[in-house]
Each structure stands twice: as C-alpha cells, then as structure tokens.
N, C-alpha and C positions, 0 to 999 in steps of 0.2 A: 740321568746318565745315558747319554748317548753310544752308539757301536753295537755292535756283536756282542752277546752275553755268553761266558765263558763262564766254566765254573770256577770256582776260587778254592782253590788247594791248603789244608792250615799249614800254621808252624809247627812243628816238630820242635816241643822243649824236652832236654835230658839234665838230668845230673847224675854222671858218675862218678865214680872215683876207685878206689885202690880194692884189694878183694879184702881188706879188711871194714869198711865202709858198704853203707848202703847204696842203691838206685832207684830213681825216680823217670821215670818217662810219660809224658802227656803229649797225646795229640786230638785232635777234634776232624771224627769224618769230615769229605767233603759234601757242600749241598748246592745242587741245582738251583737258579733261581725261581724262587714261586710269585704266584699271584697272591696280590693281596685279598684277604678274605680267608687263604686257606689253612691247613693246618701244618705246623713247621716243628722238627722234631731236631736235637741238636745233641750229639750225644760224644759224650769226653769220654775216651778211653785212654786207660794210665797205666800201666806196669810198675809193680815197684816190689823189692822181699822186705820193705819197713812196713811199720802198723800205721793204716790209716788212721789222720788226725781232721782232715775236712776238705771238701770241694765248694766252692762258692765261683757264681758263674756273676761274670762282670756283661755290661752292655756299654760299649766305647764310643767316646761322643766329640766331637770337636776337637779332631783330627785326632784324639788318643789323648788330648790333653784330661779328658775327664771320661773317670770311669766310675760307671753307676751299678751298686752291688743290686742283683734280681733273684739270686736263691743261693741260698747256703745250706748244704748238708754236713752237720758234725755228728762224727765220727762216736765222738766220744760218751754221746748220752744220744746215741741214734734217731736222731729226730732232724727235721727239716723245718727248714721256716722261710716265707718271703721279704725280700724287706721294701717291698711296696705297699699302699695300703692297701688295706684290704677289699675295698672297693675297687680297685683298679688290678686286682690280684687276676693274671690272667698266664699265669705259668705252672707247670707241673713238675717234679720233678721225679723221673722216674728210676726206676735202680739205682738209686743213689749217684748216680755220675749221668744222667738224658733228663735234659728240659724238654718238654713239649707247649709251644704254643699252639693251641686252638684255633684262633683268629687271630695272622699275620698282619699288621698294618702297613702304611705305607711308612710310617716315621721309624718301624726296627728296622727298616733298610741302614745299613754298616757293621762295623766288628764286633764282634761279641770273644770273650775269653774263658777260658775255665782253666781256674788254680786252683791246682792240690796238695793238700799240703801232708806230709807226714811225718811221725817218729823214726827216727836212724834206727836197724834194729841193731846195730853195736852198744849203740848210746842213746838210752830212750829219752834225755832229758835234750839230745841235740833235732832241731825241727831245720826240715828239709821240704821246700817250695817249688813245685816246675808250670809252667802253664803251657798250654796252645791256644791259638786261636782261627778265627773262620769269618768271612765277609756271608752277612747274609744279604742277598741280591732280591731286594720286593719289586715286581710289577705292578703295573697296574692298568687296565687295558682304559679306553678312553668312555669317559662318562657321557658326553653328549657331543654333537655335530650339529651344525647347522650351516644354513651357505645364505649370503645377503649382499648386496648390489652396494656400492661404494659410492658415496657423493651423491644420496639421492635422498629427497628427489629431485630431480632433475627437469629441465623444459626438454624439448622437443627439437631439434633445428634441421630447418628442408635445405641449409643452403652452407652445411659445414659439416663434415664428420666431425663424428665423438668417438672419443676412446673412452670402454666402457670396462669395469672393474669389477670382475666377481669374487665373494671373499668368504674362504670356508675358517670356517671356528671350531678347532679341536679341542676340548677340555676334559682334563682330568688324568691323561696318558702320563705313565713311566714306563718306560724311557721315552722320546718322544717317537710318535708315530710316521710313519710314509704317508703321505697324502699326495693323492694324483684328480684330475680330473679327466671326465669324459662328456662326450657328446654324443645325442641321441647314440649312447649304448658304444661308442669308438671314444677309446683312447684319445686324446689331445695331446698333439703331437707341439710341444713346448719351446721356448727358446729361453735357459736361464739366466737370471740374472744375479749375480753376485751380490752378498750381504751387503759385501763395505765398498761396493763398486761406487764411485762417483759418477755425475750427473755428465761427464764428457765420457765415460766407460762405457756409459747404458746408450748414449747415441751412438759409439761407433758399433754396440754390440749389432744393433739394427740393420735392416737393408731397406734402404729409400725403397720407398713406394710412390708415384702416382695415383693419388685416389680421385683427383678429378677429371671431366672430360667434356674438353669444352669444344662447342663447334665454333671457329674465328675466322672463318670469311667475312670477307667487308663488309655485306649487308646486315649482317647480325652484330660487326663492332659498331655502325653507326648508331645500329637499334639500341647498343646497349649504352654508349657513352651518352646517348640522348636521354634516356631514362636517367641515369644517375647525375645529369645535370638538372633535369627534373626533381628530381629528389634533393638537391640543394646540396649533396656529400659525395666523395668519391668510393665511400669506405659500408659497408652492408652491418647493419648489427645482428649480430648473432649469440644467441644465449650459451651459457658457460656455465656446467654447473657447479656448487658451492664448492669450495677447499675444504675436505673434512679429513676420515678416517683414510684415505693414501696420501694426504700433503708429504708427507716423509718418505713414500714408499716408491710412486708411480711418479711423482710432480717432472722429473726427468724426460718420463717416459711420453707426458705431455707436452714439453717443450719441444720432444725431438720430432712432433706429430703435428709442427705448427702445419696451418694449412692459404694456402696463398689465398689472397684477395678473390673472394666469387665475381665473377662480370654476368651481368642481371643479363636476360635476353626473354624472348616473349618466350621461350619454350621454358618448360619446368627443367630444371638443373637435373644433369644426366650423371650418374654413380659411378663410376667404373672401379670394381671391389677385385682383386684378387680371388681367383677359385679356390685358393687353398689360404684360407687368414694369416697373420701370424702370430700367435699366442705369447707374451711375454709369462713370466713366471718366478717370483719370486715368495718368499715364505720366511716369517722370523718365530723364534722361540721365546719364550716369557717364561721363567721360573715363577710356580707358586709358591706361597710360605706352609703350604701342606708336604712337599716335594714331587709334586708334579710338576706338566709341564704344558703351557697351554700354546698350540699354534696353528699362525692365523696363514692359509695358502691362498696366493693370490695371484690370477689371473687375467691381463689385459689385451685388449681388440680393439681394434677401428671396427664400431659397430655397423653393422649393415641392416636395416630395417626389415629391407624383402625377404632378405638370407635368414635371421636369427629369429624373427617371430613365430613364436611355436617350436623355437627352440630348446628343445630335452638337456640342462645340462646338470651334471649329479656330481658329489663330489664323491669320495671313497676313501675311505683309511685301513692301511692294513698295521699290522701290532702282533708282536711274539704272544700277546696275553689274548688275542680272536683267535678263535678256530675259521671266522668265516670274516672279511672285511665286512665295517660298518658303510653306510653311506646316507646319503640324503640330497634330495635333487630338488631343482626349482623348473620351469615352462617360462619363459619370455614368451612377454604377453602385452601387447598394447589395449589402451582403454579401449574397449566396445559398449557404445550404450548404456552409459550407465542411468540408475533408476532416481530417481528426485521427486524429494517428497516432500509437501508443502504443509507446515503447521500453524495457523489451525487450520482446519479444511472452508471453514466460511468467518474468512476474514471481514474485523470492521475496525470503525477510523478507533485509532487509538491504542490496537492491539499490536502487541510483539509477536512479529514473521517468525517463524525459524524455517529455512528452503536447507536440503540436507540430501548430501547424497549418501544412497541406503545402501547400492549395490551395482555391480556389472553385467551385462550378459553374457553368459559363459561362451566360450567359442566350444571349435570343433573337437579341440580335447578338454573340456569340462573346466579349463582353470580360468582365474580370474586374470587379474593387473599385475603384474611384477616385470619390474620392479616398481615400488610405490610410486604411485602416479603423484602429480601436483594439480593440485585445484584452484584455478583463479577466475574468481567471481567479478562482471563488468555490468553495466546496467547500459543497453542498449540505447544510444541515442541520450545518452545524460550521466551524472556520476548518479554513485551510490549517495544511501540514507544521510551518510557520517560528511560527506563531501570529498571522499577519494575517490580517484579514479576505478580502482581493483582492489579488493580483497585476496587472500589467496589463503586456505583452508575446505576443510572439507565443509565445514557447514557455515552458511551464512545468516544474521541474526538483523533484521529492520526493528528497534523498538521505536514504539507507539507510531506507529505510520501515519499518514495525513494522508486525508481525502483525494489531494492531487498525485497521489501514485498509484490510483487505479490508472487500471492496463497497462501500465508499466512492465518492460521485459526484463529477466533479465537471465544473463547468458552463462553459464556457468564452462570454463575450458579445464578440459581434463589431457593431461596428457605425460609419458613417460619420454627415456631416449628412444622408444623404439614407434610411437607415434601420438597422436594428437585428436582430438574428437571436441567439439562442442552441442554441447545440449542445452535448451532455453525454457523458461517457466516464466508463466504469464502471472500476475499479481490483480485479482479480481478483489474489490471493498465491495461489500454486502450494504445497504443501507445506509447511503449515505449522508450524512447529515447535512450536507452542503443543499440538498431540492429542496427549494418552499414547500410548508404545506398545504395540501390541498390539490396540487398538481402533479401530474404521471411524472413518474421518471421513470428509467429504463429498466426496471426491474416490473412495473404495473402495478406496482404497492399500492397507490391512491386508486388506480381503477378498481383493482380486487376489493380493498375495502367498500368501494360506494357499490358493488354488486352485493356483497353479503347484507348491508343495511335493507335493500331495497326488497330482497328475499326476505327478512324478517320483518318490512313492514306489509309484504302482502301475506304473509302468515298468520299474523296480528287480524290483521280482516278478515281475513277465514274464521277464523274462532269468532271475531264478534259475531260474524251473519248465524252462524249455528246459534250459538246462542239468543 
C-alpha cells in the first residue's frame, strides 16, 4: 500500500427504533497505523438499554467476501473463547468488548469487525445485531538493502564509453519505501524515467552528449586511415558487456548511448566527459506473497574511469516505520595487483596445477575490486593445456602437466568497467624426467649426488685407517 498513511475512521452501526423498542449502537475506535511486531489493541464500544447476548470479533479477508470469526464473548454463561487453534491463539480479549494483539503481523493488515448481539428489552425472545468496523493499517520498515553493479562482470574498453548501472535492492518494506542515491555524501541529482515509458520516450527524455574528442587534421586522418587499412577492417571491436538483470530496464537507455565509430591515431583516444554526468533513474515494485514490497532503484551513467574510481556511492532509504534512514554504500574500484597463488608449490611432470587468484591490493581507501572484476587466463606465446586460446574464471586448473610446459608463462587479465591490469606466473617442473641419467641438468641433481657418494667414500677410509 502505497501514499500517505491516514488514519481510518469505523463505521458507525445503529438500530433504533420506536420508544417502545430497544437500541443498539457499535462502533470501533479509530487506530493509527502500527508496525509490525507491535502490540495492537482494538476496542468495540456499544451502547444499547437490551441485555447483552454476545460480541464476536470477525477478521475480513478477500475484499469482505470472507470473514474469519477470532473471539467470541457470550454473554450468557460469561466466558470467552478463541476459535483459532490454540497454538496459533495470539488474541486477548479484554473487558469483554477490546481484543488485544501482542505481536501485530504483516498478514492482520485489513478490516476487522465487531458484532454484537443482544436481547430486545421489550421482548426478550426478540435478538437484535449491530456491528462496526476499522482497517487495521501494518507497517513494516525494510529488512535488508544492498546495492550491486548490473551486467557484470564486464570487460574494460579504452576506445568506447560504457553506460554503467547501479542497483539497490530494498526488501521487506510496507508500504514501499523512498529510495534515493548519493555520492561521496551529495545527493544525485537524477533525471527520471517513466515506468511504462517506451524505448523512443527514454531517448527523447535525454540530452545528446558528445562523449568523444577527436583531434582530425590531415596528418593524424592519414595516420589513422593507414592503420585501419593495416588492420584489414574499417570497424574497431569493442567489448560489450553481457544482457542481464537491466535487459528490460536500461536496454533503451543503451541504445540511445550508441557511440560513433572510434578513428585509431597514434595518440591514446582523448575522453571528453561532461563535469556534471547525467544520472538516469528509474525504480519498479515487486509484490511479495508475505505482503511486502520489494524494490529495485536504478541508476545509469556514461562511466568515466578517472572521475568514478574511488568513487563513494551509498544508496539510502527512507520509511514511516525508521526513525533514522537505512543505507549501504559500495567504492568503485579497479583491479590493483592482484595476488596469485600457485599450487603445488614444487611442481612435477604429471601433477595438477591449480594458479588462483587469492586477492587485491587494497588502495588508498582500503577497499578492494568492485564491481566484480572478470578474469581471463592466456598462456603467453601458445594456447592453454586444454587447446583454447583463454580461459576466463578466477582460478585456472593444468591437469597432469607434461614436461614441455616448464617455463611456460602464463598471463592472467583482470579487469572491471572502470580498468584493466595484468599479472603473469611462471610454471617451473621440479625433476624432470625428460634428463638422462647420469648427467647434470639444470637443477645439479646428478652433480649433488656424485658429491655426497664421494664424501661417504672418503669417510669409509677414515674409519678403515683408525681401525
């Protein structure tokens, strides 16, 4: 239930009638809405000069078409009883006309009634009915948050912006929550976009940018048309990361972002980013089958490498059910350094490699890689074990290795949208079985052995002559 929470006012039931006749009047305080967890107290007040005959409190389900009896008090032999079981028995019933729940769920959120019933006092054998009722209104503030990078992970590209997607996950909230974003500690100043907007809506919502900048005087187009006729294509490949979790959300928003043909030149390709970005922003609702409400707010950029690395962005949610907004923040962060670990430590022919990357070097504010980096494994100057050219995982596995992969490099590429690093490990075999025996190879195994013989046969001597 979205909007502004209002209290809900009951109904007022009467039966009058003539002054020869009895009166009945029910109505049921109004109640604020609560949070779930708390304690909810419901209390039916009745006027009437007939002899009470019973109160039984209904809980209204499926739009009113069903109603589910939760306490009965009669009258007549003054006792009370629930008609849930009794393991689930979680109501009280107080002065014979106030329920009190203890712990309010999210599922009593809607109407509840109380009908009373009584004897006419003209006519004790005539029974007279009135009821009221009241919406009870449950909260529930939001159980967790987190914020995660969309479409990744991703490659890296030096010679194409990327539109990059940040995506906070609110669960658990009734009613749904505000969710906003910031950066390093400032508000992000948004541009939104419509739920049911179409893919020609979300382009004009836009303002054309220029994101490239290119220097085209004559010397540098000849430099460049000569290289890419070099290159055998007119066209640059450039990585694209996977269609995932915004195919349906953003996929517009990358269309409207296509980016013209890059012209190669000897210089590294020059950025030219707007000082102020423009944040697109759009957010959908998901009903649960508990009756919360989960949602996902989402943020897009033409990422800038120099500008966002080290970039503080936090998401925040505010909710009638916090005293204080929740939040949780991520560090854009490109790969640095990462650590690789070679098992076993004294490899020989025949054994399974495993080369693993353990970790990164933390930068200047302590955090690692994010958003998850991608790892592709190349074997310098030859393919891999298997006969592919790349791997691409964090950890790489050679089983039973053969003799001719010593010294063998190989190159392990780590890298996010925000940059790219490679890091290399050499593959040393211990004892090879390939050296004849008898003769040095590069380790001195055959010389070491004929020194320790020679030491034990003049030892041998020593002891004869004493003796």
């Amino acid at each position: 239930m979205s909007g502004p929470l209002q209290l809900c006012y009951p109904l007022v039931a009467a039966l009058t009638s003539s002054p020869m006749q009895g009166y009945l009047t029910v109505n049921i305080e109004p109640i604020s809405p609560v949070v779930a967890g708390d304690a909810v107290t419901l209390k039916c007040n009745f006027k009437t000069d007939g002899r009470l005959r019973e109160i039984v409190w209904y809980k209204v389900t499926d739009g009113g078409t069903i109603k589910q009896k939760i306490f009965t008090y009669d009258a007549l032999f003054s006792t009370n009883y629930t008609h849930v079981d009794e393991y689930q028995k979680r109501e009280d019933l107080v002065y014979q006309s106030t329920v009190r729940i203890p712990e309010v769920r999210i599922l009593d959120n809607g109407p509840f009634e109380c009908h009373v019933g009584i004897y006419d006092r003209t006519n004790r054998k005539k029974f007279l009915e009135a009821y009221g009722h009241v919406f009870l209104n449950v909260m529930s503030p939001p159980s967790s948050i987190s914020v995660i990078a969309a479409d990744t992970p991703a490659a890296f590209s030096r010679y194409e912006a990327q539109n990059f997607t940040l995506v906070c996950i609110v669960s658990g909230g009734k009613p749904a929550p505000t969710v906003y974003f910031k950066r390093d500690g400032e508000l992000v100043e948004v541009l939104h976009v419509s739920q049911t907007s179409s893919d020609t809506d979300v382009r004009k919502s836009r303002v054309p940018q220029h994101l490239i900048s290119r220097d085209m005087d004559d010397t540098k187009m000849q430099k460049s048309l000569s290289l890419l006729d070099f290159e055998g294509g007119g066209r640059l490949f450039t990585e694209r990361p996977s269609r995932s979790i915004t195919d349906s959300v953003v996929s517009a928003t990358t269309e409207a972002e296509k980016i013209p043909e890059t012209v190669i030149s000897r210089e590294f390709p020059r950025w030219v980013y707007p000082s102020d970005p423009e944040y697109l922003f759009r957010h959908t609702q998901i009903p649960v089958s508990d009756g919360t409400i989960e949602v996902r707010a989402m943020i897009t950029w033409t990422l800038n490498p120099d500008l966002d690395n080290n970039a503080l962005f936090s998401c925040e949610v505010k909710h009638p059910a916090l005293s204080m907004p929740m939040q949780s923040e991520v560090i854009l962060a490109s790969p640095k350094g990462p650590h690789i670990d070679m098992m076993p430590t004294r490899v020989r022919v025949g054994d399974t490699v495993r080369i693993i990357v353990l970790g990164f070097q933390e930068g200047a504010n302590g955090n690692e890689v994010f958003p998850e980096p991608l790892f592709t494994w190349t074997r310098v100057g030859g393919r891999l074990l298997d006969g592919s050219a790349e791997y691409d995982g964090r950890e790489l596995v050679l089983e039973r290795v053969p003799a001719e992969l010593n010294g063998s490099m190989y190159r392990c590429t780590t890298q996010n949208p925000l940059g790219s690093t490679d890091t290399h490990a050499r593959l040393i075999i211990f004892e090879n079985p390939s050296s004849p025996k008898g003769t040095d190879d590069k380790n001195g195994a055959s010389s070491c052995n004929k020194s320790v013989r020679l030491a034990l046969a003049m030892i041998l001597a020593v002891i004869l002559d004493l003796t």
